[in-house]
N, C-alpha and C positions, 0 to 999 in steps of 0.2 A: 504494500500500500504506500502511494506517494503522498511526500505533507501535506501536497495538495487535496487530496481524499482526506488527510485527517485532519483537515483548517477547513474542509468544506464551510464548515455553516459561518466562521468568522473572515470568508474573502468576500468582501461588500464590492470592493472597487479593482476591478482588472484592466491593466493595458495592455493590448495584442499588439507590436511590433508587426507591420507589414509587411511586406516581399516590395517588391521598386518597378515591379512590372507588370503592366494593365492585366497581360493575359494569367500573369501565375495570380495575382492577385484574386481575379475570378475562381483559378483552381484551386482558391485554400477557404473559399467559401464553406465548402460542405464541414471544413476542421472548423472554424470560425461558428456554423450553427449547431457544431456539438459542444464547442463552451456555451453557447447562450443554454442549449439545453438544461446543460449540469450546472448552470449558474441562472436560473431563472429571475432570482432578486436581484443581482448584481448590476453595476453599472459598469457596464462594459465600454472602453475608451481604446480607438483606434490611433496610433501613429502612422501616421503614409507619408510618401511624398504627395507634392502637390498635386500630381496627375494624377496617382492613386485614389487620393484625400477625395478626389471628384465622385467618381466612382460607388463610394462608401455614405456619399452624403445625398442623398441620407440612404440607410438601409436599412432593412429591420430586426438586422439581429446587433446594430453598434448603436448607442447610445449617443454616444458622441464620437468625434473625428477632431487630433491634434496634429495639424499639418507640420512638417519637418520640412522646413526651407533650407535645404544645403547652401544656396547662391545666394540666398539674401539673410533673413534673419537669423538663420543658424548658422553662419558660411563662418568655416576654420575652427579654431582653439575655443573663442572667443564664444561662436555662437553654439557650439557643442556644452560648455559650460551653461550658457543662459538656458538651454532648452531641458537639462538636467537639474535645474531650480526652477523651471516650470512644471516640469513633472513632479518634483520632490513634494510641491504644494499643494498636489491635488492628493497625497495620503494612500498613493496606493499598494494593494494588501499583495498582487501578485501582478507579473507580467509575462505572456508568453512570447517568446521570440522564434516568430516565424522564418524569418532570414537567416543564412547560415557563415555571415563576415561578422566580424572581430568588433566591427561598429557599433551594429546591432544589438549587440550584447553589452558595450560600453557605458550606451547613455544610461537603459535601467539599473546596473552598477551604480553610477556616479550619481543617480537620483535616489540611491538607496534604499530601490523596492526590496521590498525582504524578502520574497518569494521571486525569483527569475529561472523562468524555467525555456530550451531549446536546446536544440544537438551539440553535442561534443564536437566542434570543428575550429579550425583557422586557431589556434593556440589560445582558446576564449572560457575554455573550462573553470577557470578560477572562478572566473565570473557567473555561474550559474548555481544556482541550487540543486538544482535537478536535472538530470544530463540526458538527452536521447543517447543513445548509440545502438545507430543502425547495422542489422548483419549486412554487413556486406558480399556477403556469402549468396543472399538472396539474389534471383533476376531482379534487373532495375526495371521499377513497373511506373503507372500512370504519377503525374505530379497531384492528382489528388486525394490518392493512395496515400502519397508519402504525408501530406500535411494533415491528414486523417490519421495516420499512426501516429505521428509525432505526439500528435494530444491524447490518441489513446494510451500511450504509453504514461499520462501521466493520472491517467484512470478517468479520462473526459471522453464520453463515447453517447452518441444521440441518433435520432434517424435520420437527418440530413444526409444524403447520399451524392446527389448531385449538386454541381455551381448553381446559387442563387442569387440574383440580381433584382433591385425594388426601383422601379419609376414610381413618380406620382402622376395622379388622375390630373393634375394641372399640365404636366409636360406630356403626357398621349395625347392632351387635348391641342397643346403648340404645337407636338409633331403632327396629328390630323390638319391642322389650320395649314401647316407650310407647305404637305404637300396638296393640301384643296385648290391653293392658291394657284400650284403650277399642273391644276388639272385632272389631279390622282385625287378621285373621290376614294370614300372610306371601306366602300365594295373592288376597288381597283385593285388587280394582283400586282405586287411591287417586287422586282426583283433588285435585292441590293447588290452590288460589286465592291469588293473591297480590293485592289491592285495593290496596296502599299504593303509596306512590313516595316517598321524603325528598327530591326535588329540591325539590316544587313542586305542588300541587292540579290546576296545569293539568295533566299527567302522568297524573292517572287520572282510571280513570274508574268509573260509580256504582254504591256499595254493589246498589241492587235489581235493578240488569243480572248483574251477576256472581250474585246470587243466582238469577236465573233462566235462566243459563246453567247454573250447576252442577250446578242441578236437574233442569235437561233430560237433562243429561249423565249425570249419577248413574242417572239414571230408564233411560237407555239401555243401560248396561255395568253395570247393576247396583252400584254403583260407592260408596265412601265419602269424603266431602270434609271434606277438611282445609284449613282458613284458618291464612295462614301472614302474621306482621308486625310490626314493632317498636314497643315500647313508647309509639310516640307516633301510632298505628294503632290502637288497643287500642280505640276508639268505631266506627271503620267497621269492623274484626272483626265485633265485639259488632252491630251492625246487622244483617248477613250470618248470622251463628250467628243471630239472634232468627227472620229467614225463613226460614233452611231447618229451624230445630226441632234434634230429635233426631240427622236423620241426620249432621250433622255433628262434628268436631272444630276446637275453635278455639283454635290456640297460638300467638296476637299475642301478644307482649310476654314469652311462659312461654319462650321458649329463648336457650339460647346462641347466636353464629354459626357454631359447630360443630352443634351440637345442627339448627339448621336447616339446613347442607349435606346431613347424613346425611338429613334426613327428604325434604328435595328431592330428591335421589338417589333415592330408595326409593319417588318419584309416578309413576303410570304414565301421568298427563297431569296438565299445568300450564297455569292460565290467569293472565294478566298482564298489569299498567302495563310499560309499560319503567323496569327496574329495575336494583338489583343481584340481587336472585332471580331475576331474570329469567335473567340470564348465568349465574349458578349451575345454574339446571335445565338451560341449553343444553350446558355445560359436562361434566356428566354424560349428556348426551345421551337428557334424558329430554323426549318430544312434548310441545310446548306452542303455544299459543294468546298470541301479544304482542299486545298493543292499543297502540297508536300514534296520537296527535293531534297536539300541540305540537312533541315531539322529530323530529328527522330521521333517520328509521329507514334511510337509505342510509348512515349511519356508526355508529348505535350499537344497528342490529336483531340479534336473536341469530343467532350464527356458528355455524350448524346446520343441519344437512337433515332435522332433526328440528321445525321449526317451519315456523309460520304466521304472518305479521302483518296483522292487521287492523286498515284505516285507511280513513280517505273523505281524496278530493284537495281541500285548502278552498285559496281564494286565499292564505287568512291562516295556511295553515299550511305550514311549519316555524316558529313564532314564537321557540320558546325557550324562552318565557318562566314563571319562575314560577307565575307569577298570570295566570289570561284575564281581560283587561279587559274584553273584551265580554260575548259569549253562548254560549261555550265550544262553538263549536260541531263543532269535529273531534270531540267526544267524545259530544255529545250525537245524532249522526247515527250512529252505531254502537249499532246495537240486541244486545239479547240471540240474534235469530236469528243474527244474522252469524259472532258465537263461534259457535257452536252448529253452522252450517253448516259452516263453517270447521273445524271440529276433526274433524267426519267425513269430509272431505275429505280430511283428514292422514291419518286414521288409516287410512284404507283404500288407500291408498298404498301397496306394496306393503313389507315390511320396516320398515315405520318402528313395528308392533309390537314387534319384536324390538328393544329397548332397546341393549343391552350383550351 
């Protein structure tokens, strides 16, 4: 039994340490609503970064969200120290840290939660209470698996199985306005495209496949296609919007990361890099199409019976990496039929129109 189990009934106030990336962030959901389980009275407080902090706010298993500004208010010695007498003040009884750097584990240290609990890694042991340590002996399995064990090992285990994600009734209703406006009543089939990836170029794959995937797709279900991507996206958008013309919508760079939950939610098929929209649309449990080269889609493909991942088996791939040094060829061997096949595959699946 962990202290944790035998201080149940006197931890009032927990801080979960986030992960830094939209998509893992989605995948430690299902670990995140087995504390809220096992801590039903508790007030449970998130740290993210900014992007993450988005995400979270609001959601219904966090209470609150403390954004961690690396570049501004917490940036260096300086603001690592303030953000550690920020937390020291809010009195909390336990912290789990879901990340697995040195950092992580730092601030709840230096704010002197008494309970810090996350895995044994990066030379951070001192620092913790309570240690994961994983076999590694095991296959390495899904990333929701793992942030699902991680808490179970500290005796926190709930029914939460899948990523969960909370809109509110106010932003489904801005995402219905914005696309009314350009046309797409709330009966309109919406297909979303997501081209981007911030990991890394090797990650996606090309502007004029996804255009003639969509096209096909649109052409099929009658259908209206929205590109969806961030401000540093906003050129392979604009590619995409240039070949399909008119029938499309393209809001690279024009939204929030609210603003693009609700409008992902609101797609009745998604096509995708593995991403964090990627996890977003799976999370809502709306039918999509992943495309997979580089990444190893045995731990970070969407955790849905609502997808499809499309991949070719290359020697050279799971690489990882950023940048293909070569001839990028997991991605260039994935034609526009194979989405295309692929998605009617899905969709005629029995149920898997039935979204929600």
């Amino acid at each position: 039994m962990t202290r944790l189990e035998c201080l149940n009934n006197n931890v009032h106030r927990i801080l979960i340490r986030s992960v830094n990336w939209v998509g893992d962030a989605v995948m430690s959901t299902p670990a995140i609503g087995a504390i809220r389980e096992s801590f039903p009275q508790a007030e449970i407080t998130l740290l993210a970064n900014p992007l993450v902090s988005q995400i979270f706010s609001p959601h219904c298993w966090i209470d609150r969200v403390i954004t961690f500004d690396r570049n501004g208010l917490h940036k260096g010695i300086r603001g690592r120290f303030r953000l550690a007498a920020e937390l020291r003040k809010r009195h909390f009884d336990a912290a789990i840290i879901l990340p697995n750097s040195f950092e992580s584990a730092l601030i709840p240290w230096m704010a002197g939660i008494p309970l810090r609990f996350g895995k044994s890694s990066d030379g951070r042991s001192f620092m913790l209470t309570e240690r994961y340590c994983p076999d590694h002996q095991r296959p390495v399995g899904h990333e929701v698996d793992y942030y699902r064990d991680l808490v179970r090992h500290l005796g926190i285990s709930g029914q939460a199985r899948v990523p969960h994600l909370t809109v509110t009734s106010a932003e489904d209703h801005e995402a219905a306005v914005l696309l009314a406006e350009q046309g797409a009543g709330a009966d309109e089939f919406i297909i979303g495209i997501n081209p981007g990836a911030a990991f890394g170029s090797a990650k996606r794959w090309y502007p004029d496949r996804f255009a003639q995937a969509a096209q096909r797709l649109a052409s099929e279900w009658s259908a209206k296609t929205v590109i969806f991507g961030g401000p540093g996206e906003m050129d392979i958008a604009g590619d995409i919007e240039q070949r399909l013309g008119s029938d499309c919508l393209n809001l690279a760079g024009k939204t929030t990361v609210r603003q693009l939950m609700a409008l992902i939610k609101r797609c009745n098929f998604f096509i995708t890099n593995d991403s964090g929209p990627m996890h977003i649309a799976a999370a809502f449990g709306v039918p999509l199409a992943a495309i997979f080269g580089s990444t190893d889609h045995t731990g970070t493909s969407p955790y849905s019976e609502r997808a499809v991942i499309v991949r070719k088996d290359m020697d050279c791939a799971p690489c990882k990496l950023r940048e293909c040094p070569t001839d990028h060829r997991c991605m260039t061997a994935v034609t526009a039929d194979d989405v295309v096949q692929a998605a009617f595959r899905l969709m005629e699946t029995p149920g898997i129109q039935e979204k929600r």
